[in-house]
N, C-alpha and C positions, 0 to 999 in steps of 0.2 A: 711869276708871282712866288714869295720866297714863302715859308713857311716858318712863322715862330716858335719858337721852343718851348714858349708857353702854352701856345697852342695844340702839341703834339702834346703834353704833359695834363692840359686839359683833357683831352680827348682820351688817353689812356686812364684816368683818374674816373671820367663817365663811362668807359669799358669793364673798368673791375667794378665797380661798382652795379654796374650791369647785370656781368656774371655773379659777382655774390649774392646781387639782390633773386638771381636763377635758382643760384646754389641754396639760398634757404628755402625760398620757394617747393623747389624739391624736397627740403627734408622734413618740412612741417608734411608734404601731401604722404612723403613714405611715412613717418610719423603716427597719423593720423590713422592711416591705413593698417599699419602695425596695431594700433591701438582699439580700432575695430574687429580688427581678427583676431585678438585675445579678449577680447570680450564675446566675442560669438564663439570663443571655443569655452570662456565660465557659461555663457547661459548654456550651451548648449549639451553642455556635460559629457561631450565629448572629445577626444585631443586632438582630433581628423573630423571637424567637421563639415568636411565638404571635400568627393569622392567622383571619380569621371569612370563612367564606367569604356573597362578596356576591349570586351569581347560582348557577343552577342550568343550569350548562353543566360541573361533573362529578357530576350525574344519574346512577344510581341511588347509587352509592358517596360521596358527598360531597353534602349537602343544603344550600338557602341557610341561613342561622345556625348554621350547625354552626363549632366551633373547633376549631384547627388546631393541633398541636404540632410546632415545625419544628428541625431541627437541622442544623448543613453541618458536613461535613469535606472532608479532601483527597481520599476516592477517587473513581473516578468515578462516573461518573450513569449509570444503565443505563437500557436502553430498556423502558418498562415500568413507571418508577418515579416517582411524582407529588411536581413540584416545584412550588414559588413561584417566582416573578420577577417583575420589573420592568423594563420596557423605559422608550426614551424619551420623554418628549411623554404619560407616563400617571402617573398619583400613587398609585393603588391597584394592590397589590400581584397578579398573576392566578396562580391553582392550575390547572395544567394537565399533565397524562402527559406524559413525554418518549417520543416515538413513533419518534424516530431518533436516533442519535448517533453520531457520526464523529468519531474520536481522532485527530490531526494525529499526523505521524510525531517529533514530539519528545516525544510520549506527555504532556505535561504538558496540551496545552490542547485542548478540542473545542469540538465543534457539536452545537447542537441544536434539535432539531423539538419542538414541542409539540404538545396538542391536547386538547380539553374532550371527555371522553366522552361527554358529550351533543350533541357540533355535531357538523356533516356533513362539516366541509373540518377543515384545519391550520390554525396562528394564523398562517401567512402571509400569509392573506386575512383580515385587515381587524382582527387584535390586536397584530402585528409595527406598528414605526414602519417609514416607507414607506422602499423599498427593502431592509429587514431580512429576509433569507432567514432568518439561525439564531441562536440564542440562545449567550450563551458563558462563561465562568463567570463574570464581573463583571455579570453580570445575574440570576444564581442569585440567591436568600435564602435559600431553604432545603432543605429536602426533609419531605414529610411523615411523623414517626413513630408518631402517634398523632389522636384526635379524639374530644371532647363535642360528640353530637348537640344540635342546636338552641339551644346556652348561649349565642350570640352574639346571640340577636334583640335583645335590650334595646340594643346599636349600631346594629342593625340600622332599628328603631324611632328610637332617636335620629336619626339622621343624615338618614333616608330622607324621616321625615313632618316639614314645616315645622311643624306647629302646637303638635306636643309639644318639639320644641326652643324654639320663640317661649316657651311655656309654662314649660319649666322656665328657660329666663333670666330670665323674666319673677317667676316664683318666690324667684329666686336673688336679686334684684335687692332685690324687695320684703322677704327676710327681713336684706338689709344695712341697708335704708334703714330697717326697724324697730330694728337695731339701735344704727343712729344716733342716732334721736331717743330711745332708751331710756338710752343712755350716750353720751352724747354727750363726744367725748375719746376714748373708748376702743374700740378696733377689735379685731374678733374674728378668729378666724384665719380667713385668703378665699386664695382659689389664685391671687390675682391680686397679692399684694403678698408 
């Protein structure tokens, strides 16, 4: 049985069409999702708002991989209440209690102590950049107002183990290069172009 050439021109014509109707598909859902998480970072007044926690130094109350919903505003930070921040000379974000805090008398800016309810000392000792006694709002991110236990591991896993990351680039890699040699000319949607 022979095959006509309108037939195969059919068939390729409901293939692209296929794929394109994918390809938008996906970019309305990335889209969408973009469009969601800038809007939960205006309500929520903060640039990071949602944080995985890396270690287990706030034990019992906060466990590694557990996620973090954070929000800032203007009042102040009370003693007692578990913030985010970032200091100098560190790239990932630390969840720790603020354990003191001193409002300067123009009432707008303070100080603050931190500390992991799991460690023995204050982050003066050795999570402050050196010479940093207290933290002060341009180091705030957030403050925590809620938290899904354990939903961060899968970063946690990425990040942590080298061979599931070598693995999935490796992965990533391999299903472009298939996709080269299968259509060659034609590029499918990648996070890199």
């Amino acid at each position: 049985m022979e095959i006509s050439a309108k037939s195969v021109e059919y068939v390729r014509s409901v293939m692209f069409r296929r794929i394109t109707t994918q390809a938008i598909n996906l970019g309305v859902i990335i889209t969408h999702a973009l469009m969601l998480w800038k809007l939960w970072i205006c309500l929520s007044g903060s640039g990071s708002p949602v944080v995985v926690v890396l270690t287990g130094s706030m034990e019992p109350g906060f466990r590694k991989g557990d996620v973090l919903f954070l929000y800032l505003n203007d009042s102040p930070i009370r003693s007692g209440e578990i913030v985010v921040f970032q200091v100098e000379g560190r790239d990932i974000p630390i969840v720790h209690r603020a354990i003191m805090v001193h409002q300067r008398r123009n009432g707008d800016e303070f100080n603050i102590l931190t500390k992991g309810d799991n460690n023995s000392v204050d982050d003066r000792h050795g999570i402050y950049a050196d010479g940093q006694l207290w933290l002060e709002r341009n180091h705030i991110i957030g403050r925590v107002m809620g938290y899904l236990p354990y939903v961060g591991w899968a970063t946690i896993i990425m990040t942590e183990n080298p061979v599931i990351k070598r693995e999935t680039v490796d992965w990533r890699e391999k299903v472009l290069s298939r996709q080269d040699r299968e259509r060659p000319g034609v590029r499918f949607f990648t996070l890199d172009h």
